[in-house]
Every structure is written in C-alpha cells, then in structure tokens.
C-alpha positions in Angstrom: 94.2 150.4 116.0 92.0 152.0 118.4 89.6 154.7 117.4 89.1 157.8 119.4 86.9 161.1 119.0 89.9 163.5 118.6 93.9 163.4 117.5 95.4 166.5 117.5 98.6 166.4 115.6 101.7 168.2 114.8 101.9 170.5 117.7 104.5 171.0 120.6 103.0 169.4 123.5 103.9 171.4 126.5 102.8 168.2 128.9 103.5 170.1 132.9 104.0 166.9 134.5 107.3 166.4 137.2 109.7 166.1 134.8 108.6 169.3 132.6 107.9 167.2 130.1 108.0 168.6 126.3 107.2 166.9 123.1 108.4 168.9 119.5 106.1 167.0 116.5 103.8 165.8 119.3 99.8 164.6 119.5 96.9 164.2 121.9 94.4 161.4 121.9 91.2 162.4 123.5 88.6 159.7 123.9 85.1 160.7 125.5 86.2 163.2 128.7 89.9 161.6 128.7 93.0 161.9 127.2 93.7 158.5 125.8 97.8 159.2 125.4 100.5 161.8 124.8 103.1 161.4 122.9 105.2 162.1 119.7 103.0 161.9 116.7 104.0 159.4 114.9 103.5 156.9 117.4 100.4 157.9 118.2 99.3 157.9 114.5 100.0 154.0 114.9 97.7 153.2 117.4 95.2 155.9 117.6 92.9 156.8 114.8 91.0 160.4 115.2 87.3 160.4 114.4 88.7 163.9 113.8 91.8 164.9 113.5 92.8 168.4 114.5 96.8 170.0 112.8 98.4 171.7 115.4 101.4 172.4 113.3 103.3 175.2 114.5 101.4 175.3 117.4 101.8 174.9 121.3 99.5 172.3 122.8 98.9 172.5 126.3 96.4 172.2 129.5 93.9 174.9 129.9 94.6 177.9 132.2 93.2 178.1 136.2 91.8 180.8 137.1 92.0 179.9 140.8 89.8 183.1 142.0 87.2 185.6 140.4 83.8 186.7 140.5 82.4 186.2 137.5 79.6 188.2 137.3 81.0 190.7 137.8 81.9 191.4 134.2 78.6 193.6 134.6 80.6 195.8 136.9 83.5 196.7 134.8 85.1 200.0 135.6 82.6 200.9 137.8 85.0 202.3 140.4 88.4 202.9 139.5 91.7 204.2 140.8 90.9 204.3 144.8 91.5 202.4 148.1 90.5 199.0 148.6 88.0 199.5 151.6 86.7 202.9 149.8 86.5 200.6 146.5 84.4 198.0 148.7 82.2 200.1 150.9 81.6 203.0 149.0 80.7 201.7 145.3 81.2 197.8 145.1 78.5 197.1 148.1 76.0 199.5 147.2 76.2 198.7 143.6 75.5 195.0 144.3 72.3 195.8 147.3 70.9 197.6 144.0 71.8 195.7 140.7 72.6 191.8 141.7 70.0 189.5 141.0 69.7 186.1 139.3 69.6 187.6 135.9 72.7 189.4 136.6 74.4 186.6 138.0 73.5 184.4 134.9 73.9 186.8 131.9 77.8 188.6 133.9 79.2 184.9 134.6 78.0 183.5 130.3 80.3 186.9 129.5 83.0 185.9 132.0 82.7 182.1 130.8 83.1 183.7 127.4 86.1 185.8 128.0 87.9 182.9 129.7 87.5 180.4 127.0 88.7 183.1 124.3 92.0 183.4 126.5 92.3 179.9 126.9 91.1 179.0 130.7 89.2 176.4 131.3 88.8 176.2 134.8 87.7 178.9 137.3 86.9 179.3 140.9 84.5 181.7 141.6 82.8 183.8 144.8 79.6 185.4 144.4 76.0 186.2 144.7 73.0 183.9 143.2 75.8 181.0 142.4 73.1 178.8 141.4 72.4 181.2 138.3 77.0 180.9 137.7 76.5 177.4 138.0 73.9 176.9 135.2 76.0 179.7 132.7 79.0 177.6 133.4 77.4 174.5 132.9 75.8 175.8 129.8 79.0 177.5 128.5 81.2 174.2 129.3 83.5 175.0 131.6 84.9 173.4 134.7 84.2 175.5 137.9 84.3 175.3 141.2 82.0 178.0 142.5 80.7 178.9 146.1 77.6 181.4 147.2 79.9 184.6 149.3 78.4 184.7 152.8 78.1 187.4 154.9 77.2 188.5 158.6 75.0 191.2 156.7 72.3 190.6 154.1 73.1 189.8 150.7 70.6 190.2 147.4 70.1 186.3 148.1 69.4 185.7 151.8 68.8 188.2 154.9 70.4 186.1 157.1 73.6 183.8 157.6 71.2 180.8 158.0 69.7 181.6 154.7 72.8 181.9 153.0 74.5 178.7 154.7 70.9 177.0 153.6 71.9 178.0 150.4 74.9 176.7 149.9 74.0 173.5 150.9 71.5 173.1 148.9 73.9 174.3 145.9 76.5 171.2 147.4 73.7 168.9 147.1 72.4 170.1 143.6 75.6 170.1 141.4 76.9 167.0 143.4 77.0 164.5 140.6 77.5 167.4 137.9 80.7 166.6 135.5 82.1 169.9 135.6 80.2 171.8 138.4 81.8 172.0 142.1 80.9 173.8 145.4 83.2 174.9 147.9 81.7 177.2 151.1 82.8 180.8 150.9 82.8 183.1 154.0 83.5 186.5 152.2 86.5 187.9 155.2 87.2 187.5 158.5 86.1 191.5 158.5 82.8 190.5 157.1 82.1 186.9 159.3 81.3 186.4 162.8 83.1 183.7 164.6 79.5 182.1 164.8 79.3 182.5 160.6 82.9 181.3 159.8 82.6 177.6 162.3 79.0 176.9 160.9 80.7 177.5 157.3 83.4 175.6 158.2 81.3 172.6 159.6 79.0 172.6 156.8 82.3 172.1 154.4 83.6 169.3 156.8 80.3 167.3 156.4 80.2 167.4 152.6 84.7 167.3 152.6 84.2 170.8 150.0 86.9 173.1 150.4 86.4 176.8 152.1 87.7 179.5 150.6 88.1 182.8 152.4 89.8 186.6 151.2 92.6 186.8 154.4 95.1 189.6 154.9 94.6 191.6 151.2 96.2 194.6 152.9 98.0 196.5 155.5 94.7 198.1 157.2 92.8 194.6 157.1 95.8 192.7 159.5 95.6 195.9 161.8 91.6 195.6 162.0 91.6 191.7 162.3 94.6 192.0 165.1 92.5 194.3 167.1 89.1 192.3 166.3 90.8 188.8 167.5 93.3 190.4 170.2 95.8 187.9 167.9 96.7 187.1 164.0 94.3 186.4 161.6 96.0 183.2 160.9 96.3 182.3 164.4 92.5 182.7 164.9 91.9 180.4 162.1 94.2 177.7 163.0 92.5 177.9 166.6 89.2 177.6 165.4 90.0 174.3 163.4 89.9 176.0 160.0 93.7 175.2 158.6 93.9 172.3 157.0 94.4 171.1 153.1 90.9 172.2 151.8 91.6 175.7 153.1 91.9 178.3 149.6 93.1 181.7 151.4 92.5 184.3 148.1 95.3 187.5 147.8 97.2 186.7 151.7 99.1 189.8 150.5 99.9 190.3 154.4 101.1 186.8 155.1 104.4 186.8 157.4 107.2 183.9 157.6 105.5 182.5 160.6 101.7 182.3 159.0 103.8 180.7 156.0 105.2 178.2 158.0 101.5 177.3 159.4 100.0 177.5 155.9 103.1 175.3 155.1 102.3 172.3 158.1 98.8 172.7 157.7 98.6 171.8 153.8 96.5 175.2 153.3 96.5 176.9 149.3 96.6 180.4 148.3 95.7 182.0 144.9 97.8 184.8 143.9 96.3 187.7 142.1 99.0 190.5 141.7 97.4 192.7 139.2 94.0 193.2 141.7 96.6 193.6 144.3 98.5 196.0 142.3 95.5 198.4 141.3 94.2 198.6 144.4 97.3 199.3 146.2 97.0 196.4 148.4 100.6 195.1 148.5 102.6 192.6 147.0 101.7 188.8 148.5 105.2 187.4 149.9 104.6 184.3 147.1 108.7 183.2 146.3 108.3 183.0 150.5 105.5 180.7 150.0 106.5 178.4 147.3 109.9 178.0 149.2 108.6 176.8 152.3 106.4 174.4 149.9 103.2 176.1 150.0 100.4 175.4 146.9 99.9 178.3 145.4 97.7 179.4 141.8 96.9 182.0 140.1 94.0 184.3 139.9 92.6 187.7 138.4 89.8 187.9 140.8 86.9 189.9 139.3 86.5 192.6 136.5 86.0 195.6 138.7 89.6 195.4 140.0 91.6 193.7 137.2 89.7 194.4 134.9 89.9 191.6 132.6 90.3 187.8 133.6 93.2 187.4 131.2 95.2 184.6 133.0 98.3 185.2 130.2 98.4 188.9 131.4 98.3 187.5 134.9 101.2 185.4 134.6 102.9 188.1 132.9 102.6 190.5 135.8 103.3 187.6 138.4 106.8 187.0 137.0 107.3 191.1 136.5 106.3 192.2 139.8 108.1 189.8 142.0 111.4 190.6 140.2 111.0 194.3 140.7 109.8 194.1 144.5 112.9 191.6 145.3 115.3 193.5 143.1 115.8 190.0 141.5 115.7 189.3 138.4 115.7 185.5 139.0 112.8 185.4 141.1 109.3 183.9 139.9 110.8 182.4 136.4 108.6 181.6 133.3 108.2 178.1 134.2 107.2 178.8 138.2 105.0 180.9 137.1 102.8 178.9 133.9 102.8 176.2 136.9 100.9 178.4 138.9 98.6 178.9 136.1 98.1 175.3 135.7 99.2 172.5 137.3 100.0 174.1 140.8 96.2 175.9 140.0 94.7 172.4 139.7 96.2 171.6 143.1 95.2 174.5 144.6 91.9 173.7 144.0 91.6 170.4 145.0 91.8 169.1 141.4 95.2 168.0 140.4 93.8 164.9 140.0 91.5 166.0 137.5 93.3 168.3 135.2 96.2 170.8 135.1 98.7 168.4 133.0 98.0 166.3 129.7 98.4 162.5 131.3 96.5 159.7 130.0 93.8 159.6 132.3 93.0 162.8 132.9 90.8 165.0 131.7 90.9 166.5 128.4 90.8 170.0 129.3 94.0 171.7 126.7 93.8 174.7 124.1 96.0 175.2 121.5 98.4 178.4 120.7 99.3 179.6 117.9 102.6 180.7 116.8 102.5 181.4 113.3 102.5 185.1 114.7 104.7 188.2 114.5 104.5 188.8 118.5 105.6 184.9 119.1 108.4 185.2 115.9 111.3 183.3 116.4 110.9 180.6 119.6 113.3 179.9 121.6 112.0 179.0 125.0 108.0 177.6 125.4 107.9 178.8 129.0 109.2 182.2 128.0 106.8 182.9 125.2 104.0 182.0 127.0 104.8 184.1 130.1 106.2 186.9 128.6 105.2 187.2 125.0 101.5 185.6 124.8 98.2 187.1 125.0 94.8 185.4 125.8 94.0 186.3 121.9 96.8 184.0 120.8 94.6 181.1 121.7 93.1 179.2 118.0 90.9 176.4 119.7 89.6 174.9 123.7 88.8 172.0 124.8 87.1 171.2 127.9 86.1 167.9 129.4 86.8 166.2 126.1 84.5 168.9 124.1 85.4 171.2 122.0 84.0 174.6 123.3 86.1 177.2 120.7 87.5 176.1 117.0 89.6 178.8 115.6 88.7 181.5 118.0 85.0 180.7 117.4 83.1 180.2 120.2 80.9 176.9 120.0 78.5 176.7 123.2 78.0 180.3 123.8 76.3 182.9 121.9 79.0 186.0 122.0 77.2 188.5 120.8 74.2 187.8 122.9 75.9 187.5 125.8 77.6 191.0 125.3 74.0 192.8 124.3 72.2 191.3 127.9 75.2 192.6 129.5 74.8 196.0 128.5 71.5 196.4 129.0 72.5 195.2 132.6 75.0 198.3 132.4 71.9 201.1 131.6 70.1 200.0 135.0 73.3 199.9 137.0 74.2 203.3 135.6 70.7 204.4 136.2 70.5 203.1 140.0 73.5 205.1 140.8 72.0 208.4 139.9 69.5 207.5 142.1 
C-alpha cells in the first residue's frame, strides 16, 4: 500500500475530463503537488493510505474554479463608480482614482483580499491585469494560489513607470523573477488597442515571443470601442492584430463582446482564447459577447468576473450562473449555454484558456492537486438530481467547506489557512479612507 499526504473520501468526484467523467462514493489521492489517482473509494482505500484522510460524504469533489480575468486589487475600489458608461466609468473615476491611490501597498493588501475572496468561493486559479504586479505576485504567492498575472501597459504613465519602456522593463523583469515559481506566471498585458500605440503593442508582443508567455489584451468590450478602433486602424481591430503577427495560440482577448462571424473564424484558425465575463459586460452595458458563436466554430473560451469595480464580486459560481442565464434570454433559447458548457468554461476550458490545461482544470493522476469540496448537506442544494445543474444554477461561492491548491490545503471548513481574513479586510479599509479622501480633493 502506498502512502500519500491526503485521501479524501466519500464524495462525488465530478472529474471534467472528455468523457464527463463522474464518480458517486468516489476519492482523491493527493501526493506532494499531484493527484496520485481518482477513483471509487473503495479501490482507492486498497492501495492508497491517507497521512490524512479528509470525509467528503455528501459532498461534491471537484477541480478548483478559473477565474480567467480580474484585477485583483482592485477589491480596494469596490463601488467606487457605479451604474454609468463604460468609457465614463474608465476615464472619469477609474483612471483618476488609480493616478491618486495605486501604489505597491495597494496592490499587495487589494490582491491578499481578492486571493481571500476567491479561495472562500472555491477558485484557485486567476489571471490578473494590473498595476505594481510584483506586489499581486508576492500576495498570491503568500496566499497560495495559482496565478498567472501581467503588469497593464500603457501609451500613458501609470503609478509604476512614465514610460512604455519602463513598463515593458518591468515586465520583464517580473518574467524573469517568478520564472521558476510553482504557482506564479507572467503573461505581457497591453491594456487596449485604444490605450497602445502600434509601437507599444509589437514591442509587447516581441517581448512575449522571446520568453513564449502569453499576451493578453481587452479587444472590442463595446459598440463605441469597434467604431473608434475602425476609424483609428482604417480596418478591424482583429484584422490589425492578425496583420501585425499578434494571432496566434498564446493570444487571451478579455470580454470580445464585439467579435463578428468573420473575427470568429480568425480567432478559430489562429488558435486565439477569450475569457467571457458577462456580468461586467452586463453592468456596464457593454453588450453580450457572441460566446455559443465562438464555442461552435471551436474557439477556447473561460470564464471571468474581471475586477470588483464592475462586477462587483469575483464569485466565479455567480458568473457561471449569469453565463448560462444571459445567453438563453439574448438567443431566445433556452437550450443554449447548458450547465455542463458552462462549469467547462469555469474549469477545464479556463485552464486551456490560459495556457494551463496541462496543469490543472480536471482531477487526472498527474496533475495538479488543485480541487475544493461542496457541500450539499444544504437546504438550497436539497434534493440532487443533476451535478452540473446544481452547481450552475443552484450554488454559491459560500457552499464551498475546504480548497486545495497545489497539493496544500489553503481553506478547511471555510477557514482560511494562509491568509489572515480579518487583517486583510482592516488594511483594506484604511486603503478606502484615503481613496475617499483623494477624491474630495
């Protein structure tokens, strides 16, 4: 019998493989990082024994939620500006908010709170776009989760560089930093084709070529932004990018709200991902991404709640949730975006998305031991009949018990174990008093 540092037992593994693989009275090995094997319990019992063993009884067991875009920190600007236009929204509050507020100890303290809020509702993996990413990447590190986070450049100054150089300087030296770092990865992250130069978006590009990092870029959130970008380039915004060399399968387009059946077909030949984020989309009145289009014509595409000032939680259940709802109501079919399409985007499709199906999204041997644990032993999730179902339509983050990530376990019983809640929330708010303060100012 081989001895490994977890079993968890009892539980219905939900496995997301090909085959949609489920296992009633299942178990999970975990050994070091990996999951050592999957299977029904009492064959695991026979060759695996638990330096812990973990019940899962009336439980789901599953892999951990991707978050496939957000800005973390900015948890510290939570309902800042709500209930207006997305280029309002940007210019007018978001901008000016950051040139005052953002600075390292921002960018640590908002992306511990994000890590937090994640875990509690059961992701485990995030990409994020931000400012000081050096400061995400040591909270995320810290709070034990897997990332893959990039520093948003811009043909303007940011709170981290003056110039383009600086903030391409920067990023490379963030690439070279977390290079060997378990859980930490960079990808380079032009902010917009309405906020990058041609100059800005090749040197990005070149920089992620050398190092083989994925780019990710916000493209065609709304109607106004494909009318500027069509009168900027004198063509489509995805036509300019695939003539500038920047279409291939380490291209992450975030929202493509605007994409049309022929930029489809491009993203389609061209191996290019997109993360979805309808309820950002929704609020800000930017449109409803053509996703059913996308997935038909074979297109990789996750899920996302991009970042607390337009969401305004990073809840990946309520995501999905709102995914599946608003697809059916825009086609007039109920059909469309079904429970299981949709927890794939969450997951396994997520891990592809961002380069890291390899890695995690599905409980294989081999893998990495990134799962949580639901539990159903709750009125809301009373009687079940269909997995998929429950966790689209019937779940909440809270219903998550216990997180693992990389073979650790970060959260046992809704207790968080490498993050200090409560101090995370308290720096936070003191954050809050000088944004308030700065824009009284």
């Amino acid at each position: 019998m081989r001895e490994v540092d977890f079993v968890i037992s009892g539980g219905t593994v939900l496995v997301m493989d090909e085959k949609n693989s489920m296992i009633p009275g299942g178990a999970v090995a975990i050994d070091g990082t990996k999951i050592a094997a999957v299977g029904k319990f009492e064959k695991i019992a026979l060759e695996f024994r638990g330096r812990r063993v973990i019940d899962a009884r009336d439980s789901l067991i599953m892999p951990g939620l991707v978050n496939g875009h957000t800005h973390a920190a900015m948890t510290c600007f939570r309902g800042i500006a709500d209930d207006m236009a997305l280029m309002d929204w940007l210019n007018n509050f978001i901008f000016p908010a950051e040139a005052k507020n953002v600075n390292p100890e921002l960018a640590y303290w908002g992306t511990l709170l994000a890590c937090a809020e994640m875990i509690k509702a059961g992701t485990t993996t995030f990409c994020d776009m931000y400012i000081f990413e050096d400061e995400a990447a040591q909270a995320a590190h810290q709070a034990g989760m897997r990332c893959l986070l990039g520093e948003v450049l811009f043909d303007f100054p940011s709170p981290n560089f003056r110039t383009p150089e600086e903030g391409l300087v920067y990023t490379e030296r963030l690439i070279q930093k977390w290079a060997d770092d378990p859980l930490v990865g960079i990808l380079v992250e032009p902010h917009a084709l309405y906020t990058c130069s041609p100059a800005l978006l090749k040197d990005a590009k070149q920089l992620a070529d050398r190092y083989q990092v994925p780019v990710g870029l916000h493209l065609l959130e709304n109607k106004s932004e494909k009318a500027q970008l069509q009168e900027k380039f004198c063509r489509k915004a995805v036509s300019f990018l695939k003539d500038i060399g920047y279409l291939d399968e380490r291209f992450i387009a975030f929202h493509g709200v605007c994409l049309d059946e022929e930029d489809i077909h491009i993203f389609a030949g061209q191996g290019c991902k997109v993360i979805h984020n309808p309820e950002s989309n929704m609020k800000l009145a930017s449109g409803v991404a053509p996703v059913p289009d996308m997935l038909k014509h074979g297109v990789t595409v996750g899920l996302g709640t991009d970042g607390c000032a337009s969401n305004n939680n990073l809840d990946l259940f309520q995501e999905m949730d709102t995914a599946a709802k608003l697809h059916k109501v825009h086609r007039l079919d109920p059909t469309v975006m079904n429970a299981e399409t949709v927890l794939k985007m969450a997951t396994c499709e997520g891990a592809k998305a961002l380069g890291m199906g390899h890695l995690v999204g599905c409980l294989k041997p081999g893998l990495k031991a990134d799962l949580i644990i639901l539990g159903l032993n709750k009125p809301h999730l009373t009687p079940l009949y269909h997995a998929y179902s429950h966790l689209v339509y019937a779940a909440g983050g809270a219903d998550v018990d216990t997180v693992f990530i990389n073979g650790k376990l970060v959260m046992e019983n809704r207790q968080l174990l490498t993050i200090n809640e409560k101090e995370a929330m308290a720096r936070v708010r003191d954050i809050a008093v000088q944004v308030k303060k700065s824009f009284e100012n």
